[in-house]
KOLMIKE-539333 format. One record per residue: residue in three letters; z, x, y of N, C-alpha, C in turn. Coordinates in steps of 0.05 Angstrom, whole numbers. Atoms other than C-alpha are relative to their C-alpha. Layout:
% KOLMIKE-539333
 residuo    npz    npx    npy   capz   capx   capy    cpz    cpx    cpy
     ALA      Z      X      Y      Z      X      Y      Z      X      Y
...
END
This chain:
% KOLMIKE-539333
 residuo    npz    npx    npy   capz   capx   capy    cpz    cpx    cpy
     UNK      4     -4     28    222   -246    279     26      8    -13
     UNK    -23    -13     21    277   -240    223     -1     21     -8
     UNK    -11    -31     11    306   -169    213    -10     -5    -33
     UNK      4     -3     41    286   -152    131     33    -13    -16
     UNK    -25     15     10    363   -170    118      3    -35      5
     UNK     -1     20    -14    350   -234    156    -17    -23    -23
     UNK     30      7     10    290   -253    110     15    -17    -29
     UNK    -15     17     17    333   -291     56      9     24    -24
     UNK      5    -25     10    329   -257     -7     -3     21     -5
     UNK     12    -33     -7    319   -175    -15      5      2    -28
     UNK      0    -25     25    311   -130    -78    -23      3     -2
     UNK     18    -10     12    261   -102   -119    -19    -23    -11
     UNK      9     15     15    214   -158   -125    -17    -13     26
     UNK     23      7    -25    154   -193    -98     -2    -31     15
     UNK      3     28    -13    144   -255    -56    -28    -12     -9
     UNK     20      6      2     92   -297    -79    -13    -10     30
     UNK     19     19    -15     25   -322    -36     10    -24     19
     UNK     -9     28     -8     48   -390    -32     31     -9     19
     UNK    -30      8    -20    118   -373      3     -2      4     28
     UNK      5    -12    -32    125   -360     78     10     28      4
     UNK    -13    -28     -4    163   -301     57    -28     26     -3
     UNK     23    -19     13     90   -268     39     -7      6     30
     UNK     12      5    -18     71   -281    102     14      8     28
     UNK     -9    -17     -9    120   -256    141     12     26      0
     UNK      0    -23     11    122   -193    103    -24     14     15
     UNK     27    -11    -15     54   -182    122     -1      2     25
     UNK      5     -5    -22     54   -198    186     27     27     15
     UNK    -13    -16     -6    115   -152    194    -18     25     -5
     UNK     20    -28     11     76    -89    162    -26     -1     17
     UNK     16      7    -17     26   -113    209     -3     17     28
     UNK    -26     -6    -24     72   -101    267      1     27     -1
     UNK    -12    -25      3     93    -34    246    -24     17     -1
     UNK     25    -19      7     14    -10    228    -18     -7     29
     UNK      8      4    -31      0    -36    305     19     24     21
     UNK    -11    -20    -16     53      6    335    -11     19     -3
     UNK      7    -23     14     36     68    291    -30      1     25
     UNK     30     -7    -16    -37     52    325      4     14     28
     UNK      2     -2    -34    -13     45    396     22     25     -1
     UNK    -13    -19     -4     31    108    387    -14     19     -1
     UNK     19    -32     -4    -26    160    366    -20    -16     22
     UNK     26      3    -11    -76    124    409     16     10     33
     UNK    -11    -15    -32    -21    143    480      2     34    -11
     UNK     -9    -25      8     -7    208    447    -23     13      1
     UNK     26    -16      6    -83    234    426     -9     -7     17
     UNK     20     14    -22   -119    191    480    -21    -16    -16
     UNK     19      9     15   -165    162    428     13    -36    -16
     UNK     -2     26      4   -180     89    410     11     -2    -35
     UNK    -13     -2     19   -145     71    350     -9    -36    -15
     UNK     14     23     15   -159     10    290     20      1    -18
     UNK    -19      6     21   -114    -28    245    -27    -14    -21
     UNK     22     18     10   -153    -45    184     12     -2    -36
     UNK     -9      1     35   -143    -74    103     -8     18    -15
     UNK     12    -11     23   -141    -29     57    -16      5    -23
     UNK     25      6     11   -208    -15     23     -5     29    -23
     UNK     10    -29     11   -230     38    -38    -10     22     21
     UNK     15    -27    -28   -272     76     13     21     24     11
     UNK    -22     -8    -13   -205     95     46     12     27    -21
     UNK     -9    -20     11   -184    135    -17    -28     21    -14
     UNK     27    -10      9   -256    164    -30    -14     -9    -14
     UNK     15      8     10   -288    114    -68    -25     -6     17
     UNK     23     11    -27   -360    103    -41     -2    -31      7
     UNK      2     28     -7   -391     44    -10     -7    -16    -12
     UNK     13     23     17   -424     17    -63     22    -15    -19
     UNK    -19      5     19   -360     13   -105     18    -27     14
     UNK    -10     24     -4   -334    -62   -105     22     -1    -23
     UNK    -28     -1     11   -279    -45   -147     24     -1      0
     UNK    -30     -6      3   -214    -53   -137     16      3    -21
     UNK     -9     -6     27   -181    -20   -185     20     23      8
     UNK    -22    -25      2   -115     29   -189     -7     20    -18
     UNK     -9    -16     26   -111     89   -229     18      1    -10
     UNK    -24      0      8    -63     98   -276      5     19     -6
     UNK     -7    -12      2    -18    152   -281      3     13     28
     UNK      3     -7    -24    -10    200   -220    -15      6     20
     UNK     16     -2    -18    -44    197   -155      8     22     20
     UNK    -18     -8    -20    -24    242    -99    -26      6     14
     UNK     16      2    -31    -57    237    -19     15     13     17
     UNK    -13     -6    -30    -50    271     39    -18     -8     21
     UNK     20     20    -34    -68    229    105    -20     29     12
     UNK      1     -2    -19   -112    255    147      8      2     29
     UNK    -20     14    -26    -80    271    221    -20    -37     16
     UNK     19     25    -18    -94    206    271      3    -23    -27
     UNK     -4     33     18    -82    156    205     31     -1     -6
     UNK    -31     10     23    -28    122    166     -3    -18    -15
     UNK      9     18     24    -24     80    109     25    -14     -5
     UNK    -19      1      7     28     29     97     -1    -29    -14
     UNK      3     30     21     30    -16     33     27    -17      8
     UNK    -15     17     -4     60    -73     36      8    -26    -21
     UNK     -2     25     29     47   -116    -33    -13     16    -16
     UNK     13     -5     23     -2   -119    -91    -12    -25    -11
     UNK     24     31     16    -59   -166   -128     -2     18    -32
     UNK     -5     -7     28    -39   -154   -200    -21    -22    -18
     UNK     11     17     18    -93   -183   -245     -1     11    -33
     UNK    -10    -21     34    -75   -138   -318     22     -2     -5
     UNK    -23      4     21    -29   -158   -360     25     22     -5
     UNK    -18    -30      2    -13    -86   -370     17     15     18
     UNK    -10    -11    -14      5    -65   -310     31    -11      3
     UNK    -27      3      0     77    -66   -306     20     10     27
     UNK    -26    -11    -24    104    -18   -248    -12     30     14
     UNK     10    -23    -11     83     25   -194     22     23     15
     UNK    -16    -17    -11    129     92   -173     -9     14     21
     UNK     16     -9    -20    125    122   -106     25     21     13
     UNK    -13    -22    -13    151    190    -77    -16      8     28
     UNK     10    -20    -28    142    225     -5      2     26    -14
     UNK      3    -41      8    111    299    -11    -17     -4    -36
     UNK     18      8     24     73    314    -78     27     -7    -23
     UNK    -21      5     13    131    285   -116     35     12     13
     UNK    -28    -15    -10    193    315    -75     17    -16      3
     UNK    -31     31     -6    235    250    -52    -21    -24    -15
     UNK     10     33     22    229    186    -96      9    -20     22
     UNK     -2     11    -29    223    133    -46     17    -40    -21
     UNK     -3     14     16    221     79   -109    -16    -15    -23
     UNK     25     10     18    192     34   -158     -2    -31      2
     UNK      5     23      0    157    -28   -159     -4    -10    -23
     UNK      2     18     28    161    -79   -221    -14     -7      8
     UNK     16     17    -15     93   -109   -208    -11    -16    -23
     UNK      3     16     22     83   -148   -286      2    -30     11
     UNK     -2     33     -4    114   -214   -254    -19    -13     21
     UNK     27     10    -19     55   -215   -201    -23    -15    -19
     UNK     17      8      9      7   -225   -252      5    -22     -8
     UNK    -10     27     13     41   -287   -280      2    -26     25
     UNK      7      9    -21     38   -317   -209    -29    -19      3
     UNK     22     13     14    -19   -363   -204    -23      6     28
     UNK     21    -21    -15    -50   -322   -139     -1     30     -2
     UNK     -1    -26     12    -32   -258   -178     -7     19     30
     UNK     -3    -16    -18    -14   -231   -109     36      5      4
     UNK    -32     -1     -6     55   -205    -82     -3      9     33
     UNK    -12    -25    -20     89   -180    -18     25      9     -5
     UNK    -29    -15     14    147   -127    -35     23     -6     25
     UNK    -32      9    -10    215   -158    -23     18     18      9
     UNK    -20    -10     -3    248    -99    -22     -1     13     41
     UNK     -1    -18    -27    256    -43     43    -24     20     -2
     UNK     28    -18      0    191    -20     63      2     17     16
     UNK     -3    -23    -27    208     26    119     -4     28    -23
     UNK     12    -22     13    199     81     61    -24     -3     -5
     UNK     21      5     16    145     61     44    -29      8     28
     UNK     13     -7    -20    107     85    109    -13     32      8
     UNK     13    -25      6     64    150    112    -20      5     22
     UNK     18     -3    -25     21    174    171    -15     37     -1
     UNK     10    -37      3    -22    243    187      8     24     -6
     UNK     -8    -35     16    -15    302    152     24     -5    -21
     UNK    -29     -9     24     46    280     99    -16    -12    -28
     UNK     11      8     12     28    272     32     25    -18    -17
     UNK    -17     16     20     54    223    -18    -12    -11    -24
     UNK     12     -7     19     45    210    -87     14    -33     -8
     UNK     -9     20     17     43    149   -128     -7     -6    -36
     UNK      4     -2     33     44    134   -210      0    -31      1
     UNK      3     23      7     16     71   -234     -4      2    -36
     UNK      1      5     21     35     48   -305     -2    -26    -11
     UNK      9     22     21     10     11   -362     17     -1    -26
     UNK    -13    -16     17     48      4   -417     -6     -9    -36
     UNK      8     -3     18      4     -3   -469    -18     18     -6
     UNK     -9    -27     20    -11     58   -522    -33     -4     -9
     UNK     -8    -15    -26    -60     86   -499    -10    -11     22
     UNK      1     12    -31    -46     74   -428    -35      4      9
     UNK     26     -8    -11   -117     66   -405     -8     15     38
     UNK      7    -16    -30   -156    100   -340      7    -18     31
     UNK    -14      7    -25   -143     46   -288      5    -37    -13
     UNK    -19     39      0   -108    -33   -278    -15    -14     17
     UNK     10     26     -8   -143    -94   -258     14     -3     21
     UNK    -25      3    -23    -99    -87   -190     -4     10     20
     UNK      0    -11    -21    -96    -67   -115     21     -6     13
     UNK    -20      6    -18    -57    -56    -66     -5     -9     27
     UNK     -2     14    -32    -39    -93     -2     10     17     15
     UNK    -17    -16    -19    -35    -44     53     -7      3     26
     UNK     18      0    -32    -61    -36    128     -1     35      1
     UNK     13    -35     -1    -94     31    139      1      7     39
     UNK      1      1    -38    -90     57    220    -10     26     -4
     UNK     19    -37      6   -145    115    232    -18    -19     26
     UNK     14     -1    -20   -186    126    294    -35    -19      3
     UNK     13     18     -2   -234     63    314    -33     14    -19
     UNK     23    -16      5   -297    120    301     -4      2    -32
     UNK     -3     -4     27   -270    127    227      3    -25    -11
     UNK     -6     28      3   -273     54    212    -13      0    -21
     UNK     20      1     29   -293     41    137      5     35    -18
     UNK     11    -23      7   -283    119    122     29     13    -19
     UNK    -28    -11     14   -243    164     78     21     13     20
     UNK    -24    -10    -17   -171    182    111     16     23    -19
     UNK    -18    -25     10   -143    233     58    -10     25     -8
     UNK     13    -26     -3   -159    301     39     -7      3    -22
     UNK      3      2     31   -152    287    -34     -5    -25     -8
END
């Protein structure tokens, strides 16, 4: 597999669906949310699960078929035994324009995502072009993200989700992984 420098293109920006670059983004983030598994599963002894990122995961219940962001600030702290590591976005709101993301409850700025030109896409999906290796978060650290709209006033959440693989103990499959 092509190193991230290898991968043609790099910056701040998304690969559409329809390229191969989506697709080997993913399956890279894939890669990296498989190791993470097979690293706590020799370490704890316990069976371990890579799985898509689902509301449930941040405490929405089961009945909730929403995918939907909030907007403005979020901040999570993993559960030990998981990790969470986005890797795109399915922008369907106009509004949404750009998601910011720090490690800790705001302490290091990791960066920001322009995610407006997703929606203009005609599978109003992305995978992020840039360097995701920040972008990786596992048990017990918290990290905080701001999703903005930038129309007045910014409403409660965006027509949008994120693309991310979740890794948490096979037993906790479907379940919430953060504390907040």
């Amino acid at each position: 597999m092509a190193l991230p420098a290898e991968r043609g293109i790099q910056g701040g920006f998304f690969a559409p669906l329809h390229r191969d670059e989506f697709y080997n983004i993913l399956t890279e983030r894939y890669n990296a949310a498989r190791s993470e598994a097979a690293r706590v599963a020799g370490k704890e002894n316990i069976d371990m699960k890579v799985e898509y990122f689902k509301p449930v995961h941040f405490g929405a219940g089961f009945t909730s078929l929403l995918y939907q962001l909030p907007t403005g600030v979020t901040t999570k702290t993993l559960l030990q035994n998981t990790a969470f590591f986005p890797w795109g976005i399915q922008n369907l709101d106009s509004c949404f324009d750009r998601i910011a993301w720090w490690q800790g409850a705001g302490v290091k700025y990791i960066g920001e995502m322009f995610t407006l030109p997703v929606f203009y896409y005609q599978e109003h999906q992305g995978a992020w072009k840039g360097n995701l290796l920040g972008y990786e978060f596992r048990g017990g650290e918290t990290f905080r993200f701001e999703v903005h709209c930038f129309t007045s006033p910014m409403p409660d959440h965006v027509d949008a989700w994120l693309h991310a693989w979740i890794v948490l103990p096979s037993t906790q499959s479907g379940t919430l992984i953060t504390t907040a």
